[in-house]
N, C-alpha and C positions, 0 to 999 in steps of 0.2 A: 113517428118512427125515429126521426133526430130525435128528439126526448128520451126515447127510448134509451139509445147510442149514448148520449151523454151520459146519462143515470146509470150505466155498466161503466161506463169509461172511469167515472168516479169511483163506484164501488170497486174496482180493479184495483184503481191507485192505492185506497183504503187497505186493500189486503196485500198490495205488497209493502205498505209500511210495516204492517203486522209480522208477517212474514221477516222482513228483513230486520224487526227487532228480536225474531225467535231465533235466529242464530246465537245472541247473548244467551239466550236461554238455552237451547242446546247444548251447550257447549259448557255454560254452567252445570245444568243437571247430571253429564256426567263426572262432577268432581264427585259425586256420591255411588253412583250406580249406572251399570249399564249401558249401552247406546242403543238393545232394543229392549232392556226395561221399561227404557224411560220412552221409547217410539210407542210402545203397546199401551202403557199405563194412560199418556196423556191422550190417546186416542179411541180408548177405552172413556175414557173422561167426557172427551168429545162429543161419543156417540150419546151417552148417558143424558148430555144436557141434552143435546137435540132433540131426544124420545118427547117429551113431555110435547112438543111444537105439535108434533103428529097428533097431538087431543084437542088444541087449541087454537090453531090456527082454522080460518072460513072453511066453508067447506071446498069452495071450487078448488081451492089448493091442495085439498088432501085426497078429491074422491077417486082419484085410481085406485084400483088396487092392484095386490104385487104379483104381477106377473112374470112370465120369463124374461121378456124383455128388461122390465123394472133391475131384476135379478140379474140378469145375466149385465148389464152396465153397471149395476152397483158392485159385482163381481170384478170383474174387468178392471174399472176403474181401483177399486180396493186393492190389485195385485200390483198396478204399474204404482200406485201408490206405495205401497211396500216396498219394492223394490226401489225406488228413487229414495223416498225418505231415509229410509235404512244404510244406503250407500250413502247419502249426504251427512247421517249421522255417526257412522264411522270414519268417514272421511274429516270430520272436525275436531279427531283426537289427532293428525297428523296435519292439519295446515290451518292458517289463520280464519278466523271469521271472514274477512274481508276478500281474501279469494276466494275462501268457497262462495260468497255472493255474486263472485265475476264467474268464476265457472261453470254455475248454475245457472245463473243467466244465460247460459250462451243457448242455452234452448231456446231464443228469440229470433235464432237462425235455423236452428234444425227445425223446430215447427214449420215455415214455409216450405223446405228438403222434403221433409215426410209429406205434407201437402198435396206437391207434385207427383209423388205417387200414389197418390189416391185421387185423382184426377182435380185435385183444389188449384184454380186459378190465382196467380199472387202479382200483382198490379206493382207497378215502376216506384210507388211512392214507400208500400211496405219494405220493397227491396232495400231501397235510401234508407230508411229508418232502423232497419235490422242493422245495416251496416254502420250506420250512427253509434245505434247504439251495444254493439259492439265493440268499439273503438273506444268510446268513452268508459266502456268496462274495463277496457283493458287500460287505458288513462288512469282511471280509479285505483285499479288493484294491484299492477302489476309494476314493483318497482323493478331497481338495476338489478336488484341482486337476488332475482327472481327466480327460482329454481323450482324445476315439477318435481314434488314429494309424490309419496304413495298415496295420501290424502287427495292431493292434484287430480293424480288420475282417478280415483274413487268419485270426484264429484265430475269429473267430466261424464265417466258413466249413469250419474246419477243425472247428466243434463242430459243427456238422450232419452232415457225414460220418463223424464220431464215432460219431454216432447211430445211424446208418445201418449203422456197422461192428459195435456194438452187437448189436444183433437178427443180424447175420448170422451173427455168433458162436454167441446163443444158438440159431440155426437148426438150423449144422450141427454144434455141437459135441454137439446131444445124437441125431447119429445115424453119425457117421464117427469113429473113433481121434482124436482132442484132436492127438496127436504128429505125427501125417502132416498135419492139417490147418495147425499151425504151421506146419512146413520149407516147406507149400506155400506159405500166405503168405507168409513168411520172402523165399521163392525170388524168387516175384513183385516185393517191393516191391524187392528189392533188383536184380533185373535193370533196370526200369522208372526207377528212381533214379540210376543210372548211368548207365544211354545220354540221361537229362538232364543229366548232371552232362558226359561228353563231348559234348554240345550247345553247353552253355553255360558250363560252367567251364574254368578252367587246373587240371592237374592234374600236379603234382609228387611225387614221393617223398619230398622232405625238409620238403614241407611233410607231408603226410602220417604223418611220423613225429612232427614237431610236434604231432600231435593225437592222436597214438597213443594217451595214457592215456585223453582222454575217447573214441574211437572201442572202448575194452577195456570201457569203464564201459556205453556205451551199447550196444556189443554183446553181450557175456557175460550182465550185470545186466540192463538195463530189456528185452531182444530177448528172449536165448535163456532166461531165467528170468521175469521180469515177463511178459511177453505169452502166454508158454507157460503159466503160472500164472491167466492169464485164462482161454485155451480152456477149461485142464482146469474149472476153478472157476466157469464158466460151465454147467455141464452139470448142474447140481443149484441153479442158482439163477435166480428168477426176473428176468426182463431189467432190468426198471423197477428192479426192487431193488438188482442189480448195478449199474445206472448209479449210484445215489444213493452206491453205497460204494465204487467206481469214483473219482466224481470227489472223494473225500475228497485224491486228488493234490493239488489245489488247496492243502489244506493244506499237505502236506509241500513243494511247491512252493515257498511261499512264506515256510516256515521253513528250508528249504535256502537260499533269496536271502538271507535274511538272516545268516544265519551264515555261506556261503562267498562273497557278494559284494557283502555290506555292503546290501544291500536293505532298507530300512526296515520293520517290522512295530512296529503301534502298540497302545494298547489293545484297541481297537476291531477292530485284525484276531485279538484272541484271544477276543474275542466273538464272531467271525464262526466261528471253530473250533468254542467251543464249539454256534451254532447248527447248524452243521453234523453236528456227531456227533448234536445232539439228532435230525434230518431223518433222518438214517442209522437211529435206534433205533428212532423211528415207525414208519416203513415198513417195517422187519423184527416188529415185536410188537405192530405194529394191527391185533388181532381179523380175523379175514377169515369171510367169509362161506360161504366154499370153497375149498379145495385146491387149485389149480392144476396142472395137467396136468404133468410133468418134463419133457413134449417142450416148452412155452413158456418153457422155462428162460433162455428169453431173448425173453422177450418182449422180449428186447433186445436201444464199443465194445467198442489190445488187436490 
């Protein structure tokens, strides 16, 4: 069961680096096209690579098959996904890489919020670690001359649907195949992405090859590996917990700004790092009182 616990805790970390270097990418792709061109295309991409898994993977992994349930979490899931990414990707034409990683992050607090009404228990240690890291978010990202854009508020909204995406995760991944419930997210957001992006964008092929490198980065890397690496890693860990090493993105977010687009990180935002991983350790090896259930594996996005 530890084993378990560790082997999600990892794969967690894993996808929030991923994650938090897709912000570069984000943000690059649309110097060509779109915000939900580029949301539908790479997650379209996503779903594509996934498919082939559904033929090749053992069979104890595959033998559900797609019921309502299946559907109706891969549904769900796919909508809060859309909404959160799409608002996160609009919101990165008005403010930096580096706050949208802090204020995405902050779903490492609304996930325990939402929690308690749904009747999820949240232990004294998560609480310290959400507030850690927090703080250190805000250490990281948030200098003097700090002002909420329209962007700002765009990804705050995008952090409460986060939240929300969160626990849906941890809902269905610990009772549906992890791989069927991706492609069906996958499928969702990226159908739903597009006929916005034919709503309201111009849509070109050579712009579109223009973005091709970041539309391979954001779909291969952070879609069909990073997200997939949440369902699976979601399923043996508890929600509140994953959010907290979930939004460790923030970090590599904001050490991606700086290295591939000259984004400032100061002392103070490696303060903010360090409080962060302290938040992240709390809340994995503060004494609990009781085990927690694996079906609340999520009491918690992804």
């Amino acid at each position: 069961m530890r084993s378990q616990a560790l082997r999600a805790d990892v794969l967690m970390l894993i996808t929030a680096a991923i994650w938090g270097a897709a912000f570069v990418a984000q943000r690059l792709g649309m110097d060509a096209i779109g915000p939900f061109l580029y949301t539908g295309l790479r997650f379209a991409l996503g779903a594509l690579i996934l498919l082939p898994l559904l033929l090749v993977l053992p069979k104890p992994a595959v033998k559900q098959p797609l019921n309502r349930g299946l559907l109706l979490g891969g549904l769900l899931m796919g909508l809060a996904l859309t909404v959160g990414i799409n608002l996160q990707q609009v919101g990165l034409l008005f403010t930096s890489v580096t706050n949208s990683g802090f204020i995405t992050g902050l779903y490492v607090i609304i996930v325990p919020l939402l929690g308690l009404f749904i009747g999820h228990r949240t232990g004294l240690g998560t609480w310290m670690g959400a507030c850690l890291a927090v703080l250190g978010m805000f250490l990281l990202s948030v200098g003097e001359g700090f002002q909420v854009a329209p962007g700002d508020w765009l990804q705050l909204a995008g952090a409460c649907v986060w939240g929300v995406h969160v626990l849906l995760v941890g809902f269905f991944a610990s009772r549906y195949d992890p791989i069927r419930l991706a492609v069906l997210q996958f499928a969702v957001c990226a159908v739903f992405s597009l006929i916005l992006a034919l709503v309201f964008e111009e849509i070109r092929l050579d712009a579109i090859l223009q973005a091709g490198p970041a539309i391979l980065y954001g779909g291969v890397i952070a879609v069909a590996i990073g997200y997939t690496l949440q369902v699976v890693a979601q399923r043996h860990a508890i929600a509140s917990h994953a959010a907290i090493i979930l939004s460790l993105e923030a970090v590599f977010a904001a050490i991606a700004g700086a290295l591939l687009l000259d984004e400032s990180l100061h002392a103070r935002g490696y303060i903010g790092c360090a409080l962060m991983f302290a938040g992240m350790l709390i809340a994995q090896l503060w004494p609990q009182k009781h085990a927690a259930p694996a079906a609340t594996v999520k009491e918690a996005e992804a």
